[in-house]
FILOLUM-264748 format. One record per atom (N, C-alpha, C): x, y, z; residue number from 1; atom name. Coordinates in Angstrom, 2 decimals. Layout:
<atoms>
+---------+---------+---------+-----+------+
:       X :       Y :       Z :  nr : atom :
+---------+---------+---------+-----+------+
:       X :       Y :       Z : NUM :   CA :
...
+---------+---------+---------+-----+------+
</atoms>
This chain:
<atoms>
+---------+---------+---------+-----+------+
:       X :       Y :       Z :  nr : atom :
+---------+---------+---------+-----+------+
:  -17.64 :   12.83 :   17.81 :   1 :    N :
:  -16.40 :   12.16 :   17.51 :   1 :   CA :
:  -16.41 :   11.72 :   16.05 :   1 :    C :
:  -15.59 :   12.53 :   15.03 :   2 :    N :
:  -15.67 :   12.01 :   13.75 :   2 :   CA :
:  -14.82 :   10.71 :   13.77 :   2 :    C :
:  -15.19 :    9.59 :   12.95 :   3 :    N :
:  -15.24 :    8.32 :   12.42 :   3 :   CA :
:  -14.83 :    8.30 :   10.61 :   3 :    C :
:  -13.62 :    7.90 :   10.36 :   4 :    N :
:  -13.25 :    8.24 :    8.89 :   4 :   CA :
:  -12.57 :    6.24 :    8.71 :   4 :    C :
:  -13.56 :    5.89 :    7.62 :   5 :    N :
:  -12.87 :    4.79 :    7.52 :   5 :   CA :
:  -12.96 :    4.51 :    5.89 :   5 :    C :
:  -11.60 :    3.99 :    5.18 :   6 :    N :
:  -11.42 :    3.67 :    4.33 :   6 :   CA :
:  -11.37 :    2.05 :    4.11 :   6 :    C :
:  -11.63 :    1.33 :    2.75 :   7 :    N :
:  -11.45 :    0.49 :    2.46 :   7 :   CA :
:  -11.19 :    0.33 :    1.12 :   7 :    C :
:  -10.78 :   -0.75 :    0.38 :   8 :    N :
:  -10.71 :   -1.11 :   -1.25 :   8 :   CA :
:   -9.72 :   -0.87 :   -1.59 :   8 :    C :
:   -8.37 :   -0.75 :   -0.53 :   9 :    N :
:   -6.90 :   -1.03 :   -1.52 :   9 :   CA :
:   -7.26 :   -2.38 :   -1.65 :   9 :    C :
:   -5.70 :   -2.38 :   -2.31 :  10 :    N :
:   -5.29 :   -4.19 :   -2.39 :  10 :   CA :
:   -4.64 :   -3.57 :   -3.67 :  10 :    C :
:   -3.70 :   -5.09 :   -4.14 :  11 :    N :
:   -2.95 :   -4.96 :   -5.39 :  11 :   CA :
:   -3.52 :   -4.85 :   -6.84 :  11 :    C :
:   -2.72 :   -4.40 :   -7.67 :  12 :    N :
:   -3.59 :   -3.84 :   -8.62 :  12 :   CA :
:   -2.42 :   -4.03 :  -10.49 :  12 :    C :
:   -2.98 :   -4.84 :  -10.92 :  13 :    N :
:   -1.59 :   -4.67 :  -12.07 :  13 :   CA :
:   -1.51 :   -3.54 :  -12.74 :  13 :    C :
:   -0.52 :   -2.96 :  -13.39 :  14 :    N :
:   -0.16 :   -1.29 :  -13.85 :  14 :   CA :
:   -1.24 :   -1.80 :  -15.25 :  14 :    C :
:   -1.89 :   -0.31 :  -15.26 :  15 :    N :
:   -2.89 :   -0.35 :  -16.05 :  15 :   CA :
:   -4.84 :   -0.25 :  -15.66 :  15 :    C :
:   -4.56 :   -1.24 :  -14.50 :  16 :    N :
:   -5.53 :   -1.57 :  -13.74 :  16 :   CA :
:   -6.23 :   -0.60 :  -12.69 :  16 :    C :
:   -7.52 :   -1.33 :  -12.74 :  17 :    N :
:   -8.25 :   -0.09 :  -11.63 :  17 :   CA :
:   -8.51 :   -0.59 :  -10.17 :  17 :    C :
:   -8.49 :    0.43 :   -9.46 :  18 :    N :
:   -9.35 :   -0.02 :   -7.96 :  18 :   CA :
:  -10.28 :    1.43 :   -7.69 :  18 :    C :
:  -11.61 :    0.88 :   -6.56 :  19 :    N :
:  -11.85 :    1.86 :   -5.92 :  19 :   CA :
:  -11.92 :    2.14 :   -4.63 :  19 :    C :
:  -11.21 :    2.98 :   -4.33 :  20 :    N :
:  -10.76 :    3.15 :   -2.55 :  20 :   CA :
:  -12.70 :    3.75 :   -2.33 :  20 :    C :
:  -13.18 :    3.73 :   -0.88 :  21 :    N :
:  -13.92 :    4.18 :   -0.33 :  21 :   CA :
:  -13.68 :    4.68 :    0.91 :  21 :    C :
:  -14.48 :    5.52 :    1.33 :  22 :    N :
:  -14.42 :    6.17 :    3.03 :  22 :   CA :
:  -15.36 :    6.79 :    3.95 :  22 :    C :
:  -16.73 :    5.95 :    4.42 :  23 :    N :
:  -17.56 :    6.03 :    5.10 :  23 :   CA :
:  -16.77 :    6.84 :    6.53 :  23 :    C :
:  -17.73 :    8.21 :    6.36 :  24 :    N :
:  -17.75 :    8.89 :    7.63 :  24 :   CA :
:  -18.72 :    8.32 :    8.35 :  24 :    C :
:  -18.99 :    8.82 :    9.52 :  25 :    N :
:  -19.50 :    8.66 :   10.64 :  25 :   CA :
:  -19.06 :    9.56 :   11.96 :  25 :    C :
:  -20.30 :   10.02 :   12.77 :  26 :    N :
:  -19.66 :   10.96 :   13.97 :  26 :   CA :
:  -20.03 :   12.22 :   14.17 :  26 :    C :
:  -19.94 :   12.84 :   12.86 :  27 :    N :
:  -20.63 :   13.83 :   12.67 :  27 :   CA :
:  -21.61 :   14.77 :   11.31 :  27 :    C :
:  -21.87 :   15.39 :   11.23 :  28 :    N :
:  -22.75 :   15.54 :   10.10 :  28 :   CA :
:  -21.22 :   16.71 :    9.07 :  28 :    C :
:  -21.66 :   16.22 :    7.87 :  29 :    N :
:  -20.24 :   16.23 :    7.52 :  29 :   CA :
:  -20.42 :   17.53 :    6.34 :  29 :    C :
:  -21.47 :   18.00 :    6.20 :  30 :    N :
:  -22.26 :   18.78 :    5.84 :  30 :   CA :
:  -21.47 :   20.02 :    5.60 :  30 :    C :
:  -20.92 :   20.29 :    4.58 :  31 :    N :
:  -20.20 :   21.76 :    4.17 :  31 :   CA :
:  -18.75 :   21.14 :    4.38 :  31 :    C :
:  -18.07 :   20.12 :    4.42 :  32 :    N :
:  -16.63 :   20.13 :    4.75 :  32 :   CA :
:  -16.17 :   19.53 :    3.63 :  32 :    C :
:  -15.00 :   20.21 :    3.64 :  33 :    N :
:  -13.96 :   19.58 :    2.35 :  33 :   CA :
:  -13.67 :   18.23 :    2.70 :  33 :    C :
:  -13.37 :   18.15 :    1.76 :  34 :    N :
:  -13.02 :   15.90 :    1.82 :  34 :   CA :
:  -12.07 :   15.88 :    0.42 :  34 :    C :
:  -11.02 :   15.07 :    1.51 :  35 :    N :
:   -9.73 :   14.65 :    0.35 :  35 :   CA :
:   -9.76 :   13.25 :    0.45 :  35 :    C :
:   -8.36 :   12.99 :   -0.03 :  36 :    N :
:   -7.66 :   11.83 :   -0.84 :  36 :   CA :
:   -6.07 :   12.14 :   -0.39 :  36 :    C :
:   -5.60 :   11.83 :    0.47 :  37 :    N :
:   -4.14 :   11.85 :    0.14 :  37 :   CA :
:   -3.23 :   10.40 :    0.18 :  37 :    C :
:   -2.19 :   10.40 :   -0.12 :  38 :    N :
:   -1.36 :    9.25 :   -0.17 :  38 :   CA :
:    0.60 :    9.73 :    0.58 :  38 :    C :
:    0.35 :    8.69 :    0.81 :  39 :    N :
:    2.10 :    8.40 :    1.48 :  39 :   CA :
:    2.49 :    7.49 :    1.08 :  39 :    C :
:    3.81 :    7.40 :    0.27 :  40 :    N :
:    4.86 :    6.29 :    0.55 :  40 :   CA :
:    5.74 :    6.46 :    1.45 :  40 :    C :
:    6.65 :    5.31 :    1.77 :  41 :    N :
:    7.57 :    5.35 :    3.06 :  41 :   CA :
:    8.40 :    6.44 :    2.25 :  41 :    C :
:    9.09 :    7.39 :    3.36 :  42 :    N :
:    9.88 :    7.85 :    2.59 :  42 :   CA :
:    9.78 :    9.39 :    2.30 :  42 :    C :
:    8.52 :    9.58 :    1.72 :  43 :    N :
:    8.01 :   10.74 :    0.95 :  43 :   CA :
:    7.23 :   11.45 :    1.94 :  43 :    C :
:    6.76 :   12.66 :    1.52 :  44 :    N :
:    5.58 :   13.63 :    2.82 :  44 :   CA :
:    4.60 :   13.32 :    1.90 :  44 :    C :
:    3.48 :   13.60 :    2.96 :  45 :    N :
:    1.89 :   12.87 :    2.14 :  45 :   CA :
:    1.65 :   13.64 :    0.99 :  45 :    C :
:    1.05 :   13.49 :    0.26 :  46 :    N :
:    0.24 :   14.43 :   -0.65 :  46 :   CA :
:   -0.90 :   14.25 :   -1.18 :  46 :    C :
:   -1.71 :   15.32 :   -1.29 :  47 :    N :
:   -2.87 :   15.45 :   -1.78 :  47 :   CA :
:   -3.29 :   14.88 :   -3.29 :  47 :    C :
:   -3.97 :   14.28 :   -2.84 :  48 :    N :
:   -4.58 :   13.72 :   -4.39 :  48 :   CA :
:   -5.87 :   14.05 :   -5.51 :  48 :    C :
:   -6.37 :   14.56 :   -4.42 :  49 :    N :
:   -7.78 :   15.05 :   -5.01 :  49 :   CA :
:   -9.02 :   15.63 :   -3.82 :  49 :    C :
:   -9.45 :   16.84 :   -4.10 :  50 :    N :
:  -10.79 :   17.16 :   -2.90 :  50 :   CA :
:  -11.63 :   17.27 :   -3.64 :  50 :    C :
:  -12.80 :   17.35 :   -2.68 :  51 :    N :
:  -14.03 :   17.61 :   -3.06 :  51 :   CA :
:  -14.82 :   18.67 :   -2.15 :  51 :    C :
:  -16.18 :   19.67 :   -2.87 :  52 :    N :
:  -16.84 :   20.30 :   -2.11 :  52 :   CA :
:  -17.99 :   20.73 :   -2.77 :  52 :    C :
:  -18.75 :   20.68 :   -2.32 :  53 :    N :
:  -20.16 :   21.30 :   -3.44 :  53 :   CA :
:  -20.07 :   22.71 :   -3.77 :  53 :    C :
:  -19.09 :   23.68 :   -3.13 :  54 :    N :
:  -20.06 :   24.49 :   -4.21 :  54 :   CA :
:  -18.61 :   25.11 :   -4.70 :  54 :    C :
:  -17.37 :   24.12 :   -5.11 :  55 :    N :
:  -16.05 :   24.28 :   -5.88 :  55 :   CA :
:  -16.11 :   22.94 :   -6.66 :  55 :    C :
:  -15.21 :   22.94 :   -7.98 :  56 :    N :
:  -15.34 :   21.96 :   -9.14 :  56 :   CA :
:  -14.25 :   20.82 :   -8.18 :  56 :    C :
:  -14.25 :   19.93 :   -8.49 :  57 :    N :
:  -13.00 :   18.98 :   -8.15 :  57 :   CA :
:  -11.96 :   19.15 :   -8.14 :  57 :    C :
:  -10.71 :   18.97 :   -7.17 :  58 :    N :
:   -9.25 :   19.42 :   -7.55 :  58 :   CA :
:   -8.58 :   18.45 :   -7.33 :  58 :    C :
:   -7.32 :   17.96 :   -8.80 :  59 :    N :
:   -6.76 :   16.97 :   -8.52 :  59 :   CA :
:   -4.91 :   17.13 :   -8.66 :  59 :    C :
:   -4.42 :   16.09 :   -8.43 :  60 :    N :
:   -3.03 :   16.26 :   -8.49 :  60 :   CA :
:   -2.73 :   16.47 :   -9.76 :  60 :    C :
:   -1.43 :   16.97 :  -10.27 :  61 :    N :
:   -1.43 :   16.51 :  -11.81 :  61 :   CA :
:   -1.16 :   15.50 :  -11.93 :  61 :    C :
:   -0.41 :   14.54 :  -10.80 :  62 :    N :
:   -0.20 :   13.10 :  -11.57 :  62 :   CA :
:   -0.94 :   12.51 :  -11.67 :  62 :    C :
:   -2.39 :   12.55 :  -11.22 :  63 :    N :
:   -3.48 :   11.90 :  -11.48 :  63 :   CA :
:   -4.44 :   12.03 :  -12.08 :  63 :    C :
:   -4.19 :   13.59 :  -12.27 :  64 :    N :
:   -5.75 :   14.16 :  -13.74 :  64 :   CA :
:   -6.11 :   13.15 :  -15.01 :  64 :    C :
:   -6.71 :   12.97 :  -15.08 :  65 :    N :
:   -7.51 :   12.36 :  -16.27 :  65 :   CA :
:   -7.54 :   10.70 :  -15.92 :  65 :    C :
:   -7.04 :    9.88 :  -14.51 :  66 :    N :
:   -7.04 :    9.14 :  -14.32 :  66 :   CA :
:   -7.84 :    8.49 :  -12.93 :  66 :    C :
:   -7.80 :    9.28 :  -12.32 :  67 :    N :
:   -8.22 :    9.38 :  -10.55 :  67 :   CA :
:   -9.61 :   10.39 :  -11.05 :  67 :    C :
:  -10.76 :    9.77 :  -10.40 :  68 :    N :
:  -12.12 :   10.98 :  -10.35 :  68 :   CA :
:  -12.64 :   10.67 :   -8.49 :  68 :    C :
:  -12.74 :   11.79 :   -7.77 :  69 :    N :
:  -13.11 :   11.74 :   -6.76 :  69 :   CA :
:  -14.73 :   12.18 :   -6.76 :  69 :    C :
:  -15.43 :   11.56 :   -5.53 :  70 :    N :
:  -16.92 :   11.73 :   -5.67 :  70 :   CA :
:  -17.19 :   11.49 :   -4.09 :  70 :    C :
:  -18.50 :   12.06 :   -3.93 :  71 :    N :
:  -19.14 :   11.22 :   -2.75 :  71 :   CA :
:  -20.71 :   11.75 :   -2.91 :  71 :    C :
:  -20.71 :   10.15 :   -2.18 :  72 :    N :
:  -22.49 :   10.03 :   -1.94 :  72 :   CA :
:  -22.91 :   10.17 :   -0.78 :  72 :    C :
:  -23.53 :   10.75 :   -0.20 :  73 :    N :
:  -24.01 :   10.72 :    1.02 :  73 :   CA :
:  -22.76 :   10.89 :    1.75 :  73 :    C :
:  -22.77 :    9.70 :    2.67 :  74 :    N :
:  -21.91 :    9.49 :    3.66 :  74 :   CA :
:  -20.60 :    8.93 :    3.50 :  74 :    C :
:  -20.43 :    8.30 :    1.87 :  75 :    N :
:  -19.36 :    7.92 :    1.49 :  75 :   CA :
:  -18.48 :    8.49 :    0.50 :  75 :    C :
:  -17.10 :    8.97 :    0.54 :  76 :    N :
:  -16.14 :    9.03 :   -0.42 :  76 :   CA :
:  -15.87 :    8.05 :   -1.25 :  76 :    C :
:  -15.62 :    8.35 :   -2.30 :  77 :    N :
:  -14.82 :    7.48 :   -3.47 :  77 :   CA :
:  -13.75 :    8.38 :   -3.96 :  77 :    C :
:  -12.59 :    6.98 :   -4.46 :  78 :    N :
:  -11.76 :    7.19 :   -4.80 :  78 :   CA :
:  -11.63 :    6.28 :   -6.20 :  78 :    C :
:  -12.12 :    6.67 :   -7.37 :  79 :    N :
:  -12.16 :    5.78 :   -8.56 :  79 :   CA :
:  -10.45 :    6.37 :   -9.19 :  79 :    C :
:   -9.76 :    4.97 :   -9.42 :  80 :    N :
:   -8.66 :    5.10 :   -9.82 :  80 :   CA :
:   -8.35 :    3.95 :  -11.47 :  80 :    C :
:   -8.21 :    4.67 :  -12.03 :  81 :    N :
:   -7.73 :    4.09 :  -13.40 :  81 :   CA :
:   -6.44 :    4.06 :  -13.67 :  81 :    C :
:   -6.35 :    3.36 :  -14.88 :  82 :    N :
:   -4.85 :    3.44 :  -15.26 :  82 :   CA :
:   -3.62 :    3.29 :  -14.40 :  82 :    C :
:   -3.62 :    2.30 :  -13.25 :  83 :    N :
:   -2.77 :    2.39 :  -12.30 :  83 :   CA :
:   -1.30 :    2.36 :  -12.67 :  83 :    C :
:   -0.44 :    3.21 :  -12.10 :  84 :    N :
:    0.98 :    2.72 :  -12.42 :  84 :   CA :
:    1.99 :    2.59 :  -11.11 :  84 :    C :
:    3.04 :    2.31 :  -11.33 :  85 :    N :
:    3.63 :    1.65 :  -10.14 :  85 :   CA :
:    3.66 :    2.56 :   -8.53 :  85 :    C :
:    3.74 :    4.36 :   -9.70 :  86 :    N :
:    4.20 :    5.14 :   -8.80 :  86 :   CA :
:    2.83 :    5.64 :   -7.97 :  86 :    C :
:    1.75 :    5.16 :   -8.29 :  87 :    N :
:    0.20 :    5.27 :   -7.38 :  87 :   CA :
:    0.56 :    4.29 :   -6.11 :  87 :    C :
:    1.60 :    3.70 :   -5.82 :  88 :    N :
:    1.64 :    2.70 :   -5.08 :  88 :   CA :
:    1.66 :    3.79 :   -3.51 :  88 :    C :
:    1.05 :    3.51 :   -2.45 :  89 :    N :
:    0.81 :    4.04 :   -1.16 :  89 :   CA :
:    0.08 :    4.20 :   -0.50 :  89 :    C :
:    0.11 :    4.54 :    0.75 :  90 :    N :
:   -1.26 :    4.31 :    1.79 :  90 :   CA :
:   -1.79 :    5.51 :    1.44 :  90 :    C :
:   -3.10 :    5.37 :    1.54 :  91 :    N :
:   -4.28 :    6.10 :    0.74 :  91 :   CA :
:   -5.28 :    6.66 :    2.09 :  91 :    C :
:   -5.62 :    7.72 :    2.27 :  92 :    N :
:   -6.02 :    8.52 :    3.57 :  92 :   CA :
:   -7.08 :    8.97 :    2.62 :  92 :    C :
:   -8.30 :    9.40 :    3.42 :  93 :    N :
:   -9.14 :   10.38 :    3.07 :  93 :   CA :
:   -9.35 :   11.22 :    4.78 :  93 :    C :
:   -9.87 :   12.30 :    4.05 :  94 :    N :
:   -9.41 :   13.31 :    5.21 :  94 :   CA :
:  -10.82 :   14.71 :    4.90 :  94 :    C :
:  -11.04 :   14.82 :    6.33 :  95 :    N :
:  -11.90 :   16.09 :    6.10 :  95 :   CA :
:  -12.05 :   17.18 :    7.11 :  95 :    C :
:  -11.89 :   18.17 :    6.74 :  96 :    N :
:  -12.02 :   19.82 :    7.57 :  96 :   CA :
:  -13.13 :   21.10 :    6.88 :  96 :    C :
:  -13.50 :   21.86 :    8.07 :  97 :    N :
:  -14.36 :   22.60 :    7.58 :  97 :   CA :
:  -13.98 :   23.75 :    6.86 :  97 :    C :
:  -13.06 :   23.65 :    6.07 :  98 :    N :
:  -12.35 :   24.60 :    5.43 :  98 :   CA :
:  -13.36 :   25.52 :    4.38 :  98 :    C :
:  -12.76 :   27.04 :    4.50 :  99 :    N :
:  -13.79 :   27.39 :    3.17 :  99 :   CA :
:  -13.49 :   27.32 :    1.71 :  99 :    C :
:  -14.21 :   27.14 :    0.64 : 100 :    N :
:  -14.29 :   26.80 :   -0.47 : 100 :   CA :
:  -12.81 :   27.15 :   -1.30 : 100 :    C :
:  -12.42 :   28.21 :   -0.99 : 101 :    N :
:  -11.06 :   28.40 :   -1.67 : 101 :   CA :
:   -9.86 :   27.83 :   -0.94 : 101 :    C :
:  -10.18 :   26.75 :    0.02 : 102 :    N :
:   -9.01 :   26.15 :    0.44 : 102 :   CA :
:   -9.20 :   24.57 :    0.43 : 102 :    C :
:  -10.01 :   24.54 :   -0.06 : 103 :    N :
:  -10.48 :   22.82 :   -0.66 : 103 :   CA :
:  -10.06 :   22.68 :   -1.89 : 103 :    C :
:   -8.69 :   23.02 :   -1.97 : 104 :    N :
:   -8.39 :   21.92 :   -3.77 : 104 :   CA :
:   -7.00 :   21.82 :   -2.67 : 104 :    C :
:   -6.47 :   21.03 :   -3.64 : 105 :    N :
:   -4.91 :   19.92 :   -3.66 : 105 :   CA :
:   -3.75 :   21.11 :   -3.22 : 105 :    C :
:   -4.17 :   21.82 :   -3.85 : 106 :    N :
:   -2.71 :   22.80 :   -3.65 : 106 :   CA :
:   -3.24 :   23.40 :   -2.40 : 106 :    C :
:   -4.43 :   23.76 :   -2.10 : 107 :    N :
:   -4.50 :   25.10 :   -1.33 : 107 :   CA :
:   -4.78 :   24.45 :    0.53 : 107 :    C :
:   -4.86 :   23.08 :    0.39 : 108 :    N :
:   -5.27 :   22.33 :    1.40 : 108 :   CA :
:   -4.09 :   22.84 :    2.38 : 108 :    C :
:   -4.32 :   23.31 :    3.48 : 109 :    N :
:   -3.40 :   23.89 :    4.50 : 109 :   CA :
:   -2.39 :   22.68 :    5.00 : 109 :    C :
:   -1.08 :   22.76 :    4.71 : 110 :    N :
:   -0.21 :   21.02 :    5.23 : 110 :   CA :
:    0.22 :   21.28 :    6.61 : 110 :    C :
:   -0.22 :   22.70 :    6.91 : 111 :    N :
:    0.48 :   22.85 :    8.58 : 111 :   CA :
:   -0.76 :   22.46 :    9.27 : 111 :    C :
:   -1.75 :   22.10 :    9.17 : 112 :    N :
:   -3.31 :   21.96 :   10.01 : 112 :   CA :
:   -3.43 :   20.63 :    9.72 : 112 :    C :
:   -2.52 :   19.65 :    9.61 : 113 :    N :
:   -2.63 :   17.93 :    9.50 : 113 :   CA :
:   -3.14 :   17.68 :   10.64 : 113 :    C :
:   -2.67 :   18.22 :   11.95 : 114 :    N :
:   -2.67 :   17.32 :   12.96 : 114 :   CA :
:   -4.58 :   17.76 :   13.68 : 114 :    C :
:   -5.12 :   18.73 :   12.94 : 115 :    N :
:   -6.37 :   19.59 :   13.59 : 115 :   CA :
:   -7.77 :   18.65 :   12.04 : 115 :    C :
:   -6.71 :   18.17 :   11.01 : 116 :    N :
:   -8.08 :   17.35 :   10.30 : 116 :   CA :
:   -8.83 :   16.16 :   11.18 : 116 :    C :
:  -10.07 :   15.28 :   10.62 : 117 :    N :
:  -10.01 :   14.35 :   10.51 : 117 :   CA :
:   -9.31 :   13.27 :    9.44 : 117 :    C :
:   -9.05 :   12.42 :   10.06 : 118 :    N :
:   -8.50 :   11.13 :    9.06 : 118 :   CA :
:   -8.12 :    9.69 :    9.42 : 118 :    C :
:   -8.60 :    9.29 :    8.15 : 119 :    N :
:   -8.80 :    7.51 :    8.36 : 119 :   CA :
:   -7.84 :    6.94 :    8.85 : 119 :    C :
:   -8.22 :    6.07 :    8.75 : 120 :    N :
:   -6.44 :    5.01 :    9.09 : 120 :   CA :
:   -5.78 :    4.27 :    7.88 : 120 :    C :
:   -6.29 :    4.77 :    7.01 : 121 :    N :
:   -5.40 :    4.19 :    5.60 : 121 :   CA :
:   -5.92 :    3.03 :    5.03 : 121 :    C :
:   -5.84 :    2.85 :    3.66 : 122 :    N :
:   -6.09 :    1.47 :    3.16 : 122 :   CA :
:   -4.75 :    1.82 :    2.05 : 122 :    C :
:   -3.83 :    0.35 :    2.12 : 123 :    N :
:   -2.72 :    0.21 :    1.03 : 123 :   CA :
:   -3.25 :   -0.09 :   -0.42 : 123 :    C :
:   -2.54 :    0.82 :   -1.09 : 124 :    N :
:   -2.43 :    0.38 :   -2.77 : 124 :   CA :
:   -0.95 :   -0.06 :   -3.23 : 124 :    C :
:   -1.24 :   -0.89 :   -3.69 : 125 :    N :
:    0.43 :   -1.18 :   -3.94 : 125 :   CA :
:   -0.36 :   -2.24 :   -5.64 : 125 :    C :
:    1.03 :   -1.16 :   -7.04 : 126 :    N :
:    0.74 :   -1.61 :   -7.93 : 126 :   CA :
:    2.15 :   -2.10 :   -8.66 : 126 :    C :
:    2.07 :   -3.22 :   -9.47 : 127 :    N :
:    2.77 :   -4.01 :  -10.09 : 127 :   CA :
:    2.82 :   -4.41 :  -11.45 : 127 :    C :
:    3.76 :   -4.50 :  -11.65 : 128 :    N :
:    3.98 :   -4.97 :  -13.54 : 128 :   CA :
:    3.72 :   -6.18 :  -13.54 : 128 :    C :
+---------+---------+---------+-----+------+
</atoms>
């Protein structure tokens, strides 16, 4: 039974940093892609950034040079800089055993949502 839990929203003034995290648990997580996505009310989720060892990092463009995704062991990070208003949303990390050319942002399959794992969200919400 995979176990995906995020923590480290909270508010953030524009400019400002946070770092989301997301301790798996459940199963050995070993070869699987691992994202980052976000929702506002309103909008369809989107991908923010994956990760995989043996592909480079893939990120949104609205977040390149600001957002760096990582993980250690058992935990995801989500290091976020430069916050601006429009980073504001619930923040998911998510993982499937996808192969290497379908672990970046664009190529992440959006019809296989309901067959990932994924957390239960931690809110970012940023302010002037």
């Amino acid at each position: 039974q995979s176990h995906l839990v995020e923590s480290g929203g909270g508010s953030a003034q524009v400019g400002g940093s946070l770092r989301l995290s997301c301790v798996l648990s459940g199963r050995t997580y070993d070869r699987y892609c691992m994202a980052w996505f976000r929702q506002s009310p309103g909008k369809e989720r989107e991908g923010v950034a994956t990760t995989y060892d043996a592909v480079p990092n893939s990120y949104a463009d609205s977040v390149k040079g600001r957002f760096t995704i990582s993980r250690v062991g058992n935990v995801l990070y989500l290091q976020m800089n430069n916050l601006t208003p429009e980073d504001s949303a619930m923040y998911y990390c998510a993982a499937d055993r996808y192969a290497p050319q379908y672990c970046t942002v664009a190529a992440w399959p959006r019809d296989e949502y309901d067959h990932n794992d994924w957390g239960q969200g931690t809110q970012v919400t940023v302010s002037s």
